[in-house]
C-alpha positions in Angstrom: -24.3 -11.1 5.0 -26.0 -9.5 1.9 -23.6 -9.4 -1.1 -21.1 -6.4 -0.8 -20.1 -5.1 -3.9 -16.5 -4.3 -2.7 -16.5 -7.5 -2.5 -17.1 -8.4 -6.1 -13.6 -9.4 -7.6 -14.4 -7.5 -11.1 -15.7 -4.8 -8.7 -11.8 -5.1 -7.4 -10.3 -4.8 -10.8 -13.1 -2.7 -12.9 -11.7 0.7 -12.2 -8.5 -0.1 -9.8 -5.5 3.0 -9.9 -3.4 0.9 -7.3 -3.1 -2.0 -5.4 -1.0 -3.6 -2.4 -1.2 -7.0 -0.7 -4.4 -5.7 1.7 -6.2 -2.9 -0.6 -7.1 -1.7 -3.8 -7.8 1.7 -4.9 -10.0 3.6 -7.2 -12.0 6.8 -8.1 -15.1 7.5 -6.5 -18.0 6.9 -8.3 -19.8 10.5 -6.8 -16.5 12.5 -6.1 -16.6 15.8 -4.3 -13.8 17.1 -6.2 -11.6 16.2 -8.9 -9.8 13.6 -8.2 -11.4 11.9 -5.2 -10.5 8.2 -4.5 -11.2 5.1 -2.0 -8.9 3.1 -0.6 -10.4 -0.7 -0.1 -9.4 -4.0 1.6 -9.6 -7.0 -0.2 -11.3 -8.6 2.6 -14.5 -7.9 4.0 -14.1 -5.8 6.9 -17.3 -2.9 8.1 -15.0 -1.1 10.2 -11.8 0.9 10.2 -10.8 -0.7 14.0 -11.3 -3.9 12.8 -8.4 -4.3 10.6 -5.6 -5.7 11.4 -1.8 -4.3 12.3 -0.5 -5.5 9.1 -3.6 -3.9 7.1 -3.3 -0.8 8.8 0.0 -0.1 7.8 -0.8 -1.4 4.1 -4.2 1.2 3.9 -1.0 3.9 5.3 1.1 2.7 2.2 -1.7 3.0 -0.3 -2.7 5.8 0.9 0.9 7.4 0.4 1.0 6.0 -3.1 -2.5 7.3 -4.0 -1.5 10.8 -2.7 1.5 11.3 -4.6 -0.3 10.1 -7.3 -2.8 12.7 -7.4 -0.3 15.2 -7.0 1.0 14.9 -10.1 -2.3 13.9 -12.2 -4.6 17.0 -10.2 -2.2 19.1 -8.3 -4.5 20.2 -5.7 -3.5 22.2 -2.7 -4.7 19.9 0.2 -6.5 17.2 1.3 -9.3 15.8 3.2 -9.2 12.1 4.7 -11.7 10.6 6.3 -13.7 7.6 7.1 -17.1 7.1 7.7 -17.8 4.4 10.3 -20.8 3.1 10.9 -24.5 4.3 10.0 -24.7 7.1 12.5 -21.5 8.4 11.0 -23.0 8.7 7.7 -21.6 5.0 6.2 -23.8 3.5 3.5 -21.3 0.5 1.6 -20.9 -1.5 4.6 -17.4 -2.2 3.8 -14.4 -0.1 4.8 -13.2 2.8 2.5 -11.2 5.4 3.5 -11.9 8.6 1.4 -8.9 10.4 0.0 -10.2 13.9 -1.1 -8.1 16.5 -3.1 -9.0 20.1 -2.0 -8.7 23.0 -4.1 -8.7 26.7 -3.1 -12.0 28.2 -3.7 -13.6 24.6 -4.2 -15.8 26.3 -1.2 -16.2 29.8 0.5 -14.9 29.0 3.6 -13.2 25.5 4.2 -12.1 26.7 8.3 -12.8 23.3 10.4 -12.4 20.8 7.5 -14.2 17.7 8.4 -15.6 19.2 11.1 -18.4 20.4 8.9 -20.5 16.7 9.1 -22.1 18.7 11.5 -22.0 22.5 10.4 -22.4 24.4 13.5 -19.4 22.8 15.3 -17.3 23.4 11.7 -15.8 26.7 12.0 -14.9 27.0 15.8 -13.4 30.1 15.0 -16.2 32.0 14.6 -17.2 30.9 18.1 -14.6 33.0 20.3 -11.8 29.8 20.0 -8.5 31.4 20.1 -5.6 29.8 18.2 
């Protein structure tokens, strides 16, 4: 394995918000909008269906905690959570993080599919006859 900087422990306390048993959290270093986090196991792990029962439910928790924490520092109207999971989905840190994006109104023209848009013609279904 090549060295993971996720790994790192000063990587783990350099800009950490939050932390449980299982993950750490902090801002992202490239946000897409004010506010934008990671949430991190401790542990190597490359994949989101690798982790265990126990670690699921503590990413949930941190998660939670990183949310309502944002609500009071940003206040946006919505959020975006998503994982990138493996290199044909886009992942480049080889090392689980779930995204935790605030979403403001306006912050684009049209938000309608949400994270959909990785690939833009299948974003906004609605344009494409689908009926609610």
């Amino acid at each position: 394995m090549t060295e993971c900087r996720f790994c790192s422990p000063s990587y783990q306390k350099e800009r950490n918000v939050m932390e449980n048993k299982y993950f750490f959290a902090n801002f992202d270093d490239n946000p897409v909008t004010k506010g934008h986090m990671k949430v991190i196991p401790k542990r190597h792990v490359g994949s989101f269906f690798d982790l265990a029962d126990e670690e699921m439910a503590a990413a949930y928790d941190l998660l939670k905690k990183a949310k309502k924490m944002l609500d009071k520092k940003f206040n946006p109207d919505a959020y975006n959570i998503g994982v990138n999971d493996g290199k044909a989905a886009g992942q480049t840190v080889f090392h689980l993080h779930i995204h935790i994006i605030p979403r403001y109104f306006g912050d684009v023209p049209d938000p309608t599919g949400g994270v959909r848009n990785v690939i833009p013609e299948k974003g906004n279904y609605l344009k494409s006859g689908f009926k609610k």
